[in-house]
N, C-alpha and C positions, 0 to 999 in steps of 0.2 A: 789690278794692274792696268794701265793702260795699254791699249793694244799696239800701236808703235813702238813702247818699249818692250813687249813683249816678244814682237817681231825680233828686235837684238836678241832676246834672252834665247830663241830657238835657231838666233847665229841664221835668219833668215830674212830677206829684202821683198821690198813689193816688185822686182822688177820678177827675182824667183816664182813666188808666188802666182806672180801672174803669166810663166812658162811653165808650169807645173799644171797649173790651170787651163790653158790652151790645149796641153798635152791631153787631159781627163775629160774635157770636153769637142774635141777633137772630132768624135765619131758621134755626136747629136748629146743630147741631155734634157731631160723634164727639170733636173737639179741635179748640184752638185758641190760638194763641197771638202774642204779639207780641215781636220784637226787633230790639231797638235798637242803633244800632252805630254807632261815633267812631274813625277809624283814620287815624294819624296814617302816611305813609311819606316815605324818604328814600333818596336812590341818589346815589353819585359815582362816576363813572369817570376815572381816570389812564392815558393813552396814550402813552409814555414819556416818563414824570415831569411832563407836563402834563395839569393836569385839563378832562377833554373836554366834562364832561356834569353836572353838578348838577343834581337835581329834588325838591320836597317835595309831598307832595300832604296835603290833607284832605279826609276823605269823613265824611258821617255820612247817618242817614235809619233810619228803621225800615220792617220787611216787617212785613204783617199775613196772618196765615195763617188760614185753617177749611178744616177737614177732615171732610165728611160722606157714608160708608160709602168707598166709590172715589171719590169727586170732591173736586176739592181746589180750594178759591178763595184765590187771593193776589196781593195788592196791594203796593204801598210807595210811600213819599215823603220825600224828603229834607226838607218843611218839616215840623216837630213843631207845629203851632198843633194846636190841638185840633180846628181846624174842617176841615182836611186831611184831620188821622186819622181823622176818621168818616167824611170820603168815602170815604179808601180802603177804612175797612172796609165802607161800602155795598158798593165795586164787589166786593170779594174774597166778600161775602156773597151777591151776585147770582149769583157762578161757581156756588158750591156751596152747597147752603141742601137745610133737612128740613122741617120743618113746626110744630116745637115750638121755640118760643125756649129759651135757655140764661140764665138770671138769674146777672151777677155778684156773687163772692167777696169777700171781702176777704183783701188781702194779706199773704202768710206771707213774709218773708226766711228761703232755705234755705243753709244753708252748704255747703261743698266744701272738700276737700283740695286744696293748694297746691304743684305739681309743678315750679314753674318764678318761682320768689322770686328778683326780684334787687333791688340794693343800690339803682340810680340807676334811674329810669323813662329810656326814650330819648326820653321829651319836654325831659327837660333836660339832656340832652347837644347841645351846639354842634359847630360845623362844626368850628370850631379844636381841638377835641379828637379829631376822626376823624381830619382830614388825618395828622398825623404819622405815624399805624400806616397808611394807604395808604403814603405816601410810606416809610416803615420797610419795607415787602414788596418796595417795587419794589428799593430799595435790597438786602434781602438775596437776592434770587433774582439779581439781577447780581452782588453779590459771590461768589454759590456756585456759578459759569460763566461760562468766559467767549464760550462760541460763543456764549451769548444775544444776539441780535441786536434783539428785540421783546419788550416786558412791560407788558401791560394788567392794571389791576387793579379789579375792580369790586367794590364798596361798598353794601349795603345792610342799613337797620335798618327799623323800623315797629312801631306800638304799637298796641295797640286795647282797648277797653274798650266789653265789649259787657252789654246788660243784658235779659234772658227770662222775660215773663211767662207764663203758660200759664192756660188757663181755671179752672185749677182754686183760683188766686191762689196757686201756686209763681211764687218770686220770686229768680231767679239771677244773680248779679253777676260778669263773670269779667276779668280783665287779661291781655292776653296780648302781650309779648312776642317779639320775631324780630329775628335777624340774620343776614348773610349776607358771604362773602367770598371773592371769586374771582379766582384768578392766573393770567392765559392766557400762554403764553412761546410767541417763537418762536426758535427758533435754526440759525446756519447754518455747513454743515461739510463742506469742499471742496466747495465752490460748492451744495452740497442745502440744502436749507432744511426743518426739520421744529416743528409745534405740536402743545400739547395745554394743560391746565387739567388746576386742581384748586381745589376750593373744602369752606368749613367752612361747615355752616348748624347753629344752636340755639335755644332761646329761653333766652337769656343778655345778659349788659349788657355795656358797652362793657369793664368788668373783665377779662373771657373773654381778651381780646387779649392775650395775654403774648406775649413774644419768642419763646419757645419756641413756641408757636401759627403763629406768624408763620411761623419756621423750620419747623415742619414742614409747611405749605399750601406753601410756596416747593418745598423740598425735592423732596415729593409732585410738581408740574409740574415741576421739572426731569428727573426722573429716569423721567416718563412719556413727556417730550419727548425725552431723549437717546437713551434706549432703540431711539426709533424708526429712528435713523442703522442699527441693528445687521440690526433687523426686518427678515423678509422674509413672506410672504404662502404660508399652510399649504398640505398638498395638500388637494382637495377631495372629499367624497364624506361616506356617513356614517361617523362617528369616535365614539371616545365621550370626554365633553367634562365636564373638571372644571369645575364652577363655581367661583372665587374667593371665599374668605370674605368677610364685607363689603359691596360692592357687585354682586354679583351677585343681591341680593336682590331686583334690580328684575325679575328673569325670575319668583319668584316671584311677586310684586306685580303685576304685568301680564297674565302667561297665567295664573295659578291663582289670586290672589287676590281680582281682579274678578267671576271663576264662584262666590264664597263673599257674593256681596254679595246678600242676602236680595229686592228689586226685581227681581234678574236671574231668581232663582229661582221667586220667587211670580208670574213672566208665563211662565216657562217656559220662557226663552231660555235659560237656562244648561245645562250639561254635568250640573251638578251639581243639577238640581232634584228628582230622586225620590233622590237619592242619601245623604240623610244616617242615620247607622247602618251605613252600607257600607265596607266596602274602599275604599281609592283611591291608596293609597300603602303599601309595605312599613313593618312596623309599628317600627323603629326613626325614623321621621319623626311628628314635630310639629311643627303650625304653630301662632303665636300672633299675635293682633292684640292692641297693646297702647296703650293711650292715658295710662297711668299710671308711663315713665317720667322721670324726672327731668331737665328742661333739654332733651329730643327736642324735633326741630322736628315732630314728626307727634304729639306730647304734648298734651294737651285736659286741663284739672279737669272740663271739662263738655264734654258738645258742645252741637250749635248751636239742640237742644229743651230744654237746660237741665238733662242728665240727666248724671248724674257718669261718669265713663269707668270704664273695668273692663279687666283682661286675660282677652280671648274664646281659647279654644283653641279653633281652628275643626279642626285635624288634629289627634288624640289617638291616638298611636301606630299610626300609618298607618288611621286609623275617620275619615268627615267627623264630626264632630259640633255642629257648630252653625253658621251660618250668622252674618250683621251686619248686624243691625238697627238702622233707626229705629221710631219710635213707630208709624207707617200697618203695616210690616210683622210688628212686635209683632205689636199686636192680631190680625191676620189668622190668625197660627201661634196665638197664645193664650200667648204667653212675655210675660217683660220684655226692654225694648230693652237690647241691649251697650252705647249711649253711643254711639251708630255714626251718628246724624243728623247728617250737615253740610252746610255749605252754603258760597259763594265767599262773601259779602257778604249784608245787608237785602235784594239785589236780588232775591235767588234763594232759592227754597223749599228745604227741606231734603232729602236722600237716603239711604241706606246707604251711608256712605265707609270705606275705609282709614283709618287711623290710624299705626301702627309695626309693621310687620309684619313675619314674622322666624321662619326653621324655629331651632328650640333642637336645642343638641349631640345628637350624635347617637354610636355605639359604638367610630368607630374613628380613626384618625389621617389628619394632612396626608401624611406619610412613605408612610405602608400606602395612600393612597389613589394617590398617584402611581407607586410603586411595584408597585401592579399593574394599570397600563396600559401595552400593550405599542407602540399608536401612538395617539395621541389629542393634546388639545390642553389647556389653561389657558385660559378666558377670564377677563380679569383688570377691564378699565375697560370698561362700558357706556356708551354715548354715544346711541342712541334706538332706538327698537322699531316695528312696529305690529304690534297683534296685534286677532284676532276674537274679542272677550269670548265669544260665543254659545259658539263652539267651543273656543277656547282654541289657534287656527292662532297661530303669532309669527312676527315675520324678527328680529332683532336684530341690531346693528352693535358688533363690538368695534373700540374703538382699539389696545389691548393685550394680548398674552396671550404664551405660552409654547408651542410643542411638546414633546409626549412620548414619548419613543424609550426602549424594552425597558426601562420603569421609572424613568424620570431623564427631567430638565429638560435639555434639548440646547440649543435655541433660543429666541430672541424671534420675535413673529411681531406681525403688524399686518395692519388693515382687512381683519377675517373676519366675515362675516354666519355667523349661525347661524338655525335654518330649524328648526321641529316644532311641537308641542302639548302644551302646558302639563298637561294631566289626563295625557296620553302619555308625558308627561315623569316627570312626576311618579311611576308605574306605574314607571316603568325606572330610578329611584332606585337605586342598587347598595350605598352609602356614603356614609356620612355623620360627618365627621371631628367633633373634639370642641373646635372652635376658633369658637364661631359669635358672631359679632359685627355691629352693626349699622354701616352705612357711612354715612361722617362728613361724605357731602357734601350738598348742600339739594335734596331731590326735591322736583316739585311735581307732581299730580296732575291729568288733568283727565279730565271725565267728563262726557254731555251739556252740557257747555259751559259747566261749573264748574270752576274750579282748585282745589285743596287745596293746605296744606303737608303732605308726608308724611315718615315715616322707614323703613328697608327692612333686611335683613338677612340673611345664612345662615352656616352653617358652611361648610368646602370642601365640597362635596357633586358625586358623580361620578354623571353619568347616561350608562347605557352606550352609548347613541346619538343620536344628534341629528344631521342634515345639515349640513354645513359646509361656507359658499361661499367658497371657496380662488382657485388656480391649479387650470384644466385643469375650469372648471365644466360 
């Protein structure tokens, strides 16, 4: 959207804006800014071929932020009268204030490249055009098995249209798009019963859904769920453990990519705070945060201060070199921000978040990588974590994976924790194959007590040890 028309859509004028803006900066400012946000969402859930659960919601309200040197005042309110926003900006001014007013701008519309263009808004897509593709999944994941016994399928899309003014009279307008689709099965076989899921998340229109889409989310849950009739449960002890291309990007994202988030760094929690310029990984590994690919659910034109995304290379051939910034951490280092400021909602102040993050290929193959483990494991489907951002300690749960016996795939194996330290981890990198792709299913991020949408990624990558909770722990 462009950002004048945008300005009608939230029923708001630049003369507003810029007495809203007087008011917030009133009592000094390093920065500041105001946005606004309209987000429209929808969920359906079908629990064998009946729909269980329809929900729409609307949200809208602007946060008003000041930031002066370390102290940060922010407010919101969902009502836009004029007479509201100046009290919030009172209160948000009272948090944090300097001593010299800040005189408003007038406003500049900035533009931004467009990563995620679709054809129909999900505001005008109807129910009756969803149903049929639920009702189309549940139908092909029972035609492609027949032990399935249970198929839930959950449904959701959400639009938003946010609008970011900043003190300076930058004036950003952004759309953003999401959808999501999840197919739980469960199936039973001589007398066991085993589930699992698979789901697609993008910022795409309801177009995306083709049969073949369909087919392969269905597919993907059958074949995670059947598998497990074969699964038996690894030995235990440390092993060293390929990562799965794909989705095992969440162990990067979790234990090493959190330690890269500039907030952690500049208090000094993190692993990684004196560390950039340094070693931290064999130099065949690079990591990238990216916000600039095409239709990712973890894809930004901007983030949420209004600043365009960029592809950050935080690991450059095993060197840390840069860290993910927002605007407050900028400044502090004396750089420009990565586009790395976000936030859940108006409700909540901005941070250094993730984006799509993702080690790039790397010198050797899937084949050579398996091939030279002599006992070790696959972990293939992540299912939850928790890890100690400071240190980068994780436990992680797989659903699915593989044993590796004198070089070759022998077995399936099922509900293995894996156990170490992400910088630790990281350091015993052995290999890293040349297959790295991001995983197509919808993460969501959450952090001090903001969700994101993100996206994740790696090539197969072998790390020589890691603790594995098996049989015989």
């Amino acid at each position: 959207p462009e950002p004048n028309q945008t300005l009608s859509y939230f029923s708001v004028d630049e003369s507003t804006i810029r007495r809203v803006m007087a008011e917030l900066t009133a009592r000094g400012a390093d920065a500041a800014d105001l946005y606004f946000q309209h987000a429209r969402a929808n969920s359906i859930t079908m629990e064998d071929g009946l729909i269980s659960r329809a929900a729409s919601s609307v949200d809208q309200g602007v946060g008003l932020r000041v930031v002066v040197g370390d102290q940060t005042g922010y407010a919101f309110t969902e009502d836009l009268s004029l007479e509201a926003m100046l009290a919030a900006a009172r209160t948000a001014a009272s948090i944090a204030h300097g001593s010299k007013a800040v005189l408003p701008v007038g406003l500049t519309p900035r533009e931004h490249a467009d990563y995620y263009p679709i054809g129909r808004s999900w505001i005008d897509v109807g129910i009756a055009e969803k149903l049929p593709l639920i009702q189309r999944l549940d139908a092909i994941a029972r035609g492609m098995e027949e032990s399935i016994s249970k198929v839930t399928v959950s449904w959701a899309d959400a639009e938003e249209t946010v609008l970011i003014v900043d003190m300076h009279g930058n004036m950003i307008a952004d759309g953003r798009p999401m959808t999501r689709l999840w197919c739980s099965l469960t199936a039973t076989k001589n007398g066991k019963t085993q589930s699992n899921s698979a789901n697609l998340a993008a910022r795409r229109g309801i177009d995306w859904y083709t049969d073949e889409r369909l087919e392969f989310v269905a597919r993907e849950a059958i074949d995670r769920t059947m598998i497990l009739f074969e699964a038996r449960r690894p030995p235990a002890g440390e092993l060293p453990v390929v990562l799965a291309a794909g989705a095992s990007g969440i162990l990067l994202h979790e234990a090493i990519g959190h330690g890269m988030e500039a907030d952690f760094n500049r208090k000094g929690t993190s692993i990684y705070a004196e560390m950039l310029g340094k070693k931290v990984a064999p130099d065949f590994v690079t990591i990238v945060d990216n916000g600039t690919q095409d239709f990712e659910r973890g894809a930004l034109n901007v983030d949420d201060e209004g600043v365009p995304c960029e592809r950050t290379v935080l690991v450059e051939n095993g060197t840390l070199a840069s860290y993910l910034h927002d605007g407050i951490s900028a400044r502090h280092y004396g750089i420009k921000p990565t586009g790395s400021g976000r936030r859940e909602s108006f409700r909540h102040s901005p941070m250094p978040r993730m984006r799509s993050t993702y080690m790039e290929n790397g010198p050797h193959t899937r084949d050579e990588i398996i091939a030279s483990v002599k006992k070790g494991i696959i972990a293939e489907t992540f299912t939850n974590g928790q890890v100690q951002i400071g240190a980068g300690d994780f436990t992680f749960y797989i659903k699915n994976g593989w044993l590796i016996e004198d070089g070759k795939i022998t077995a399936p194996i099922k509900d293995i924790n894996i156990i170490g330290n992400g910088p630790e981890a990281l350091r015993n990198v052995t290999m890293v194959a040349d297959d790295s792709k991001l995983d197509f299913g919808g993460w969501t991020c959450g952090k001090d007590g903001q969700s994101v949408p993100v996206s994740q990624g790696i090539p197969t990558t072998l790390v020589s040890k890691l603790v594995v909770g098996g049989e015989n722990v």
